[in-house]
C-alpha positions as CSV (number, residue, x, y, z in Angstrom):
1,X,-53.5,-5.5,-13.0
2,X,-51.5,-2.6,-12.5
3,X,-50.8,-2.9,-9.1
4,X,-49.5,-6.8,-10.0
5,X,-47.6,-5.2,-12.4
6,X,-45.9,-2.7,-10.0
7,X,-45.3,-5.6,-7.8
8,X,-43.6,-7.9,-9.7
9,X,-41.3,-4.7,-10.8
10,X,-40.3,-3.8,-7.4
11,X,-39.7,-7.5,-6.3
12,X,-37.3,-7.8,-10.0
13,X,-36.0,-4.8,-9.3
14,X,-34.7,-5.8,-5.4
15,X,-34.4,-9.4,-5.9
16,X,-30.9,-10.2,-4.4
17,X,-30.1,-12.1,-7.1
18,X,-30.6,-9.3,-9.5
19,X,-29.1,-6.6,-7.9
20,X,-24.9,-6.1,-7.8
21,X,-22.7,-7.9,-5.1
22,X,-21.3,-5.0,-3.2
23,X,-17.7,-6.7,-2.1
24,X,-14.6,-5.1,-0.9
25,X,-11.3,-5.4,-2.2
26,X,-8.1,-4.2,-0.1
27,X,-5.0,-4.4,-2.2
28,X,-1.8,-2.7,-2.5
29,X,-2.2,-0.7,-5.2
30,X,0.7,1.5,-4.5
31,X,3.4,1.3,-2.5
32,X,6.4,-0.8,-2.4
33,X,4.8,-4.2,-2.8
34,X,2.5,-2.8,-5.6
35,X,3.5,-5.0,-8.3
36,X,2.8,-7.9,-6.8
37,X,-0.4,-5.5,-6.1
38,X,-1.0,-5.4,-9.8
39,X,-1.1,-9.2,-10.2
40,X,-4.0,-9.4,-7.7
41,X,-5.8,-6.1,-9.2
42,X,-5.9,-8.2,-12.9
43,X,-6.4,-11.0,-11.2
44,X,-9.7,-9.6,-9.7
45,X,-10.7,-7.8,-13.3
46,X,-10.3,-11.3,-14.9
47,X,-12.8,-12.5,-12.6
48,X,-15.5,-9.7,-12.6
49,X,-15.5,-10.4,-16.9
50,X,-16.2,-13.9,-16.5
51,X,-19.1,-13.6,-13.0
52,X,-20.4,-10.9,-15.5
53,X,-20.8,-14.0,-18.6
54,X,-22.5,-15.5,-15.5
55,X,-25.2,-12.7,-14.5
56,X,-23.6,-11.7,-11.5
57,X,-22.7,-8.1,-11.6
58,X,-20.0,-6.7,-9.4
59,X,-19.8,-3.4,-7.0
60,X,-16.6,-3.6,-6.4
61,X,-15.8,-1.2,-3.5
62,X,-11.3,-0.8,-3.9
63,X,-9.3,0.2,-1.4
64,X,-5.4,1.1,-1.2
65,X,-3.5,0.0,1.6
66,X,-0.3,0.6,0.6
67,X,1.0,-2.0,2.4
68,X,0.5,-0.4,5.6
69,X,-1.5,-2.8,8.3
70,X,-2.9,0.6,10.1
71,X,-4.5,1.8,6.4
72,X,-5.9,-1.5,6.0
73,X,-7.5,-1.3,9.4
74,X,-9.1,1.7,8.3
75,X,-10.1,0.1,5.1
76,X,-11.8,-2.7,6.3
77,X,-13.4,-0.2,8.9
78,X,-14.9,1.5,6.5
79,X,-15.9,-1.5,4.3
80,X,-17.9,-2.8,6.9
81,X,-19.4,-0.3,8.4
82,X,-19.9,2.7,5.9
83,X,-20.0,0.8,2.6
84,X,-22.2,-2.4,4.3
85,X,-20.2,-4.7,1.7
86,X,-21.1,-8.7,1.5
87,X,-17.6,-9.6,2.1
88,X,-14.1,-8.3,1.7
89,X,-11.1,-10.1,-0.4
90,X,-7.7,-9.2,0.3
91,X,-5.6,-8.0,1.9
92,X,-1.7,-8.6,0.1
93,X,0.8,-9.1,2.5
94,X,0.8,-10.5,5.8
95,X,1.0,-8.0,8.5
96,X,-1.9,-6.2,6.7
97,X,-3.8,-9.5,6.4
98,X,-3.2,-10.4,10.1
99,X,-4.1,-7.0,11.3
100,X,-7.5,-6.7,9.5
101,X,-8.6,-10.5,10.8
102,X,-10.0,-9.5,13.7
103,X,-12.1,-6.7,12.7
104,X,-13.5,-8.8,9.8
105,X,-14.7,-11.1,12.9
106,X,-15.7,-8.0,14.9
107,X,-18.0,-6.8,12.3
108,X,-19.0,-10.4,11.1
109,X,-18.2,-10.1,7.4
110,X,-16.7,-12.9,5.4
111,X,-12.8,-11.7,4.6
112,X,-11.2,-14.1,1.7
113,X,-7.5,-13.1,1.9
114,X,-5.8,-14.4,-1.3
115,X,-2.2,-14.9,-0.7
116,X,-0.9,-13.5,2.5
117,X,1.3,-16.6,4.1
118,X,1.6,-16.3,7.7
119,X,0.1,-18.8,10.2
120,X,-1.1,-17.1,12.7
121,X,-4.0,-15.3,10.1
122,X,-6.1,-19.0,10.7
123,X,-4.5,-20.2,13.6
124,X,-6.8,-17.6,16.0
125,X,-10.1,-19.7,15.8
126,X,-11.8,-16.5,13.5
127,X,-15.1,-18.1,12.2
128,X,-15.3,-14.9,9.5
129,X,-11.5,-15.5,8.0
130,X,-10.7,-17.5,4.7
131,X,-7.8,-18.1,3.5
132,X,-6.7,-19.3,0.1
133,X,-3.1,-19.7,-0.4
134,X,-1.6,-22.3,1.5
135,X,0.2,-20.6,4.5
136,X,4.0,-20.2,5.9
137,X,4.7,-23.7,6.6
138,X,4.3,-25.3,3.4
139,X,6.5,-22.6,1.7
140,X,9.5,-23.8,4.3
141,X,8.3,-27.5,3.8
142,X,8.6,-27.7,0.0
143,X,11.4,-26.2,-0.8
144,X,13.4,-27.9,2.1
145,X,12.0,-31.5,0.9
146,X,13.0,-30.7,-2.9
147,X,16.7,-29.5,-1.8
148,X,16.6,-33.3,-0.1
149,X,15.1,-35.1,-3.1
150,X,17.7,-33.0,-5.4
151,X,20.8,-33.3,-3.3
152,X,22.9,-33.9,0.6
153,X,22.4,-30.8,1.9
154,X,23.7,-30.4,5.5
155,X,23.8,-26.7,6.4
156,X,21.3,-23.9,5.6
157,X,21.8,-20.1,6.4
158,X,18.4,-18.1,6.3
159,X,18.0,-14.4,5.3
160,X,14.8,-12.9,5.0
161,X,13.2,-9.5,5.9
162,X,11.9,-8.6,9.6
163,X,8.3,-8.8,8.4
164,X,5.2,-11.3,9.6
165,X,5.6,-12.6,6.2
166,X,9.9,-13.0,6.6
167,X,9.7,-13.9,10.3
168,X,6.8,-16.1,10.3
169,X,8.3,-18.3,6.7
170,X,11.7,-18.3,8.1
171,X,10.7,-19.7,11.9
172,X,8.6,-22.9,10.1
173,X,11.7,-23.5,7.7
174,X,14.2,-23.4,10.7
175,X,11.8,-25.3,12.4
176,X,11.5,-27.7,10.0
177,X,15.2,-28.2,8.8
178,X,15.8,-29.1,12.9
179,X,13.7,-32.5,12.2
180,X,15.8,-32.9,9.1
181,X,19.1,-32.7,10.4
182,X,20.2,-29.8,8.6
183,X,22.2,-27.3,10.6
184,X,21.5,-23.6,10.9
185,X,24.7,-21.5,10.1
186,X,23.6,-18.2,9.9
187,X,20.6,-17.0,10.5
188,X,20.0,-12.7,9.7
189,X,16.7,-10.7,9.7
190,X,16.9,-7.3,7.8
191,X,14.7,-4.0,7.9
192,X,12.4,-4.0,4.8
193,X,13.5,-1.4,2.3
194,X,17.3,-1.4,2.9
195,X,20.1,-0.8,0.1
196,X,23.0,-2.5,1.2
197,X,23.3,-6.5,2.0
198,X,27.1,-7.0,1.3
199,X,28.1,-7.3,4.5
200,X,25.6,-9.7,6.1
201,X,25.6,-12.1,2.7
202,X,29.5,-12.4,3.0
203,X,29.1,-13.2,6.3
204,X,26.5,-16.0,5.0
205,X,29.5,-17.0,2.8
206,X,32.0,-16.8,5.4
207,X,30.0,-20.2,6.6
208,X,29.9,-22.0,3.4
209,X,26.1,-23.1,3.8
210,X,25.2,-26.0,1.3
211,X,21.5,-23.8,1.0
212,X,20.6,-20.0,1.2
213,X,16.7,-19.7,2.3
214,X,15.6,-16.3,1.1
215,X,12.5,-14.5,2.1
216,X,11.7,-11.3,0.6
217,X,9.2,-9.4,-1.1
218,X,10.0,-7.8,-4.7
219,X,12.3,-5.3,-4.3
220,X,14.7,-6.8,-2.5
221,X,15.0,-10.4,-3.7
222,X,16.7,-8.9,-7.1
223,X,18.7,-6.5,-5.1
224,X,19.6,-10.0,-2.8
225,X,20.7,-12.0,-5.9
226,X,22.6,-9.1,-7.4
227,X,24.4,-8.4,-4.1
228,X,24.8,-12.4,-3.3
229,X,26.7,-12.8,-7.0
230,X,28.7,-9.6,-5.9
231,X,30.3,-11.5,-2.9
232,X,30.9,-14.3,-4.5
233,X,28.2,-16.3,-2.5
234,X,27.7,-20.2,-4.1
235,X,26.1,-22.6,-2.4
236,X,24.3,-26.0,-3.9
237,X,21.3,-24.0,-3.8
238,X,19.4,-20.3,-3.4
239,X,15.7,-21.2,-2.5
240,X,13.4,-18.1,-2.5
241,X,10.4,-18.5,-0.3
242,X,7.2,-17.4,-2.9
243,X,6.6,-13.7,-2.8
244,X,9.6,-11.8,-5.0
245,X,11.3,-14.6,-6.5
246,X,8.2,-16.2,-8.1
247,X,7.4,-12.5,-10.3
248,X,8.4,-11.5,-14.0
249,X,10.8,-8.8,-12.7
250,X,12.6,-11.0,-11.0
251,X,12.9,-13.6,-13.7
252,X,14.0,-10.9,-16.0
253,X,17.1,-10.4,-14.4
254,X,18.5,-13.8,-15.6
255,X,22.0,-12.5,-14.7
256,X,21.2,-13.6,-11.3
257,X,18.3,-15.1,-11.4
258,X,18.9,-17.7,-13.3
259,X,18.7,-21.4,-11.5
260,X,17.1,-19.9,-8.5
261,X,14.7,-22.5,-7.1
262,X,11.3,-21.2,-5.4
263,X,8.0,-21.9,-4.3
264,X,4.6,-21.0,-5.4
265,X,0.8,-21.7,-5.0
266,X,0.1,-22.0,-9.2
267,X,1.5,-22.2,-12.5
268,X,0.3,-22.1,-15.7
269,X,1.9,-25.8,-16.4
270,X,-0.8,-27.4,-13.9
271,X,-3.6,-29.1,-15.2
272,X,-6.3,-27.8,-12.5
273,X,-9.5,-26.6,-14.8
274,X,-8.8,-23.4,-16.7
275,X,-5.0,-22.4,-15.4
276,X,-3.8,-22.6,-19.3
277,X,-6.7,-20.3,-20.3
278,X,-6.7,-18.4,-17.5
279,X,-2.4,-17.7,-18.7
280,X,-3.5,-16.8,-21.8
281,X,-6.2,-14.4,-21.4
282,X,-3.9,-12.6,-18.8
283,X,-0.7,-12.4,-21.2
284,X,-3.1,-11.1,-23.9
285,X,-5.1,-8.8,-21.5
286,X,-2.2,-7.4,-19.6
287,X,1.1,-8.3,-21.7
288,X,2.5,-9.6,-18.6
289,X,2.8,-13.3,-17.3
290,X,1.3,-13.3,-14.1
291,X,2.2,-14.8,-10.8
292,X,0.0,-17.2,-8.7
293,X,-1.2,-13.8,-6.6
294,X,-2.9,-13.3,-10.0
295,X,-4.8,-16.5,-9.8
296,X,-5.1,-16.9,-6.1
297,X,-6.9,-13.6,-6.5
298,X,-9.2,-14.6,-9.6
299,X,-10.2,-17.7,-7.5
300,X,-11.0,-16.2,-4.4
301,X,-13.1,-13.6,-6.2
302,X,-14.8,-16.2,-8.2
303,X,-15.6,-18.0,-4.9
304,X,-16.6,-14.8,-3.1
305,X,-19.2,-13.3,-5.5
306,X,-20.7,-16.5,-6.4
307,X,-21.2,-17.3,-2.6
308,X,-22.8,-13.7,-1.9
309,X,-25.1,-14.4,-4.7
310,X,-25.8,-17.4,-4.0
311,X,-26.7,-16.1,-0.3
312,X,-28.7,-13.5,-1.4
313,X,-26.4,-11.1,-0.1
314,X,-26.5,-11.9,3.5
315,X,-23.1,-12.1,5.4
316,X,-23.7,-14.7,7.8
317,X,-24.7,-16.9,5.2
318,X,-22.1,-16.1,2.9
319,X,-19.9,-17.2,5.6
320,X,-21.6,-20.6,6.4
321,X,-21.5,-21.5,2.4
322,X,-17.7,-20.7,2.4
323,X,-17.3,-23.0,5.1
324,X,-19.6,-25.8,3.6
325,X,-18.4,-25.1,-0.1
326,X,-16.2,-27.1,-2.3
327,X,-14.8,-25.5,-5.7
328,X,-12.5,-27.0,-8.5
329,X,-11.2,-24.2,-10.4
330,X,-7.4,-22.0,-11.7
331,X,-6.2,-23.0,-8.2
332,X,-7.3,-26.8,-8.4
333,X,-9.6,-28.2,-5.5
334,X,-10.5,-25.5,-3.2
335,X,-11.8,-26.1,0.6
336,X,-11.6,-24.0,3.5
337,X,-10.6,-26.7,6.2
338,X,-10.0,-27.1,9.8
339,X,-6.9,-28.9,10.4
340,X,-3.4,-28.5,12.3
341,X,-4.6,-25.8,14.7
342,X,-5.9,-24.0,11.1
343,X,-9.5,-22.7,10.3
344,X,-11.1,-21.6,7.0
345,X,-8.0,-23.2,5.1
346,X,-7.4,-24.5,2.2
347,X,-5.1,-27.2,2.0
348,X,-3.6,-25.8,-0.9
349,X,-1.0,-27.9,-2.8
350,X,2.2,-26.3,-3.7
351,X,4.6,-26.2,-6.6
352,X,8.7,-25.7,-6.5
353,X,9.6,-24.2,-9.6
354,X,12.8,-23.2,-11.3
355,X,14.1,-20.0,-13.5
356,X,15.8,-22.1,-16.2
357,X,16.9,-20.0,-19.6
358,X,14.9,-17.4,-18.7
359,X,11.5,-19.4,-17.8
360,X,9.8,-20.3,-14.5
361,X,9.8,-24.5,-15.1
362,X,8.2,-26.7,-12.6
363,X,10.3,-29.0,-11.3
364,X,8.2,-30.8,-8.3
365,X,6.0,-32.4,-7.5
366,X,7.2,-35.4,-10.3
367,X,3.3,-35.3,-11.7
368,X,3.8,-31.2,-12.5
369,X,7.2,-31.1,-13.1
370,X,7.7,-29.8,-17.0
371,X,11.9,-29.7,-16.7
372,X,14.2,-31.4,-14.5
373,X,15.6,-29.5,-12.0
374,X,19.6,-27.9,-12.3
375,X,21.3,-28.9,-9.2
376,X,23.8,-28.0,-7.6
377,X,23.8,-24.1,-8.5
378,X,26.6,-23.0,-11.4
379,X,29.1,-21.3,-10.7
380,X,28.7,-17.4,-11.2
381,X,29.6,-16.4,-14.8
């Protein structure tokens, strides 16, 4: 009796599905890109409360990039190898997401990156690497085909930061405007982290483009805006690629903000199950309105914990039920897909939205949209 008793003790006590999901999480947590860092840490603590309403229990093993691909190399190192976690989600931005890809295939555990936008992540044929967000492409894609629905646009200048994120959005958009018709007028890279735009954005004016394609991460899309009113620059529209003209800081500044059009993977408008709630609970959690990293990252670690438990803990198997799964959740129907040259994505479907008095409004696609758009752009006040 007691030996049946001891038994059924130790099998409770190491049953997979009993004991914590030990996953990774590499973020930027500090750095310049942290506060869009921050969106994806709440975004992640949402999640872990509701697995835990759910039984699954969390070991969540964080790690601090800063936004450097050669930190998150050695964070995904040692996530794989020292701390023998399930599977990793993250990282952030693009060059850290790309580098880290390949050693999540070397080692052979399941990396869900959240909302890092460049091609090239699932374009190598990596049987380990998920993405979420919907990549590069479709940022260029849906804010070109809204300036089109919204007006005649014939010339476009691009500006955008020398980045895998900057370079690899801006290359689809100029590929993209070429089968349109639309002529390229100016097209300037910057280094990440610089002061001063003046020169190159009057320049930009110098060629009177109808659009201004921005892609940038927080920082500088306010100090873009603020520099691009200082000029006088004032074309029919500015469309900001996702990334820092889809956060709160940036809306905040409605002296400049104001009437920008961007892109984004989620807002609270949509009617996918639980993005109203999931709005609320983060306003009243955080006193912030979060961005769609904030619910790109609650999804993918919703998926990712419920997958590893479902898998008993096993990576290979958490990577063939990520590839077989189908989810409907914050970020509406989720399925990692192989299609276009992509693997593990999800073709993600995403929203063009508007700062209008102060608020992000969608304004396509027609079925989302909650304001009509303002177009052309104002003139500066």
């Amino acid at each position: 009796m007691r030996k049946n008793f001891l038994a059924l003790v130790a099998t409770l006590s190491f049953s997979p599905c009993l004991l914590a999901q030990k996953i990774g999480v590499i973020n930027t947590i500090t750095g310049a890109e942290a506060p869009i860092g921050e969106n994806i840490t709440n975004g992640i603590k949402l999640a872990e409360e509701d697995l835990k309403k759910k039984g699954i229990n969390l070991q969540l093993v964080w790690e601090d990039d800063t936004g450097k691909p050669q930190i998150s190399m050695s964070a995904m190192e040692k996530l794989a190898t020292r701390d023998n976690v399930v599977g990793v989600v993250g990282p952030y931005t693009s060059a850290c997401s790309n580098a880290v890809s390949k050693l999540a295939e070397k080692y052979k555990v399941p990396l869900l990156i959240p909302a890092a936008a460049k091609e090239e992540i699932t374009r190598q044929g990596l049987k380990y690497v998920f993405r979420m967000n919907a990549p590069a492409d479709k940022y260029a894609s849906s804010l070109i085909d809204a300036a089109l629905s919204l007006g005649k646009p014939k010339s476009i200048a691009f500006i955008y930061e020398n980045t895998d994120f900057g370079t690899s959005t801006s290359k689809t958009a100029k590929d993209y405007v070429a089968t349109k018709g639309i002529q390229v007028v100016a097209d300037q890279s910057y280094p990440k982290g610089a002061a001063d735009y003046r020169s190159t954005l009057a320049q930009i004016k110098s060629k009177n483009p109808d659009l201004v394609f921005m892609v940038s991460y927080a920082g500088e899309a306010i100090l873009l805006m603020r520099q691009s009113r200082e000029v006088g620059l004032q074309p029919q529209a500015f469309l900001g690629a996702g990334a820092g003209f889809t956060t709160a800081d940036f809306a905040n500044e409605r002296a400049i903000s104001e009437n920008v059009i961007s892109c984004t993977q989620w807002t609270q408008d949509v009617n996918w199950p639980g993005a109203k709630e999931f709005d609320k609970r983060y306003k009243a959690k955080f006193g912030k309105v979060p961005s769609y990293h904030a619910a790109c990252a609650y999804a993918s670690m919703m998926i990712m914990a419920e997958t590893a438990k479902n898998s008993g803990g096993d990576r290979a198997k958490t990577r063939d039920a990520l590839k077989a799964g189908k989810w409907n959740g914050v970020m509406g129907e989720v399925q990692f897909a192989d299609y276009d040259g992509f693997n593990n994505q999800n073709n993600h479907q995403m929203l063009v939205q508007q700062i209008i008095s102060g608020n992000y409004e969608t304004i396509l696609p027609s079925r989302f949209a909650t304001k009509k758009a303002v177009y052309p752009f104002p003139k500066w006040k």
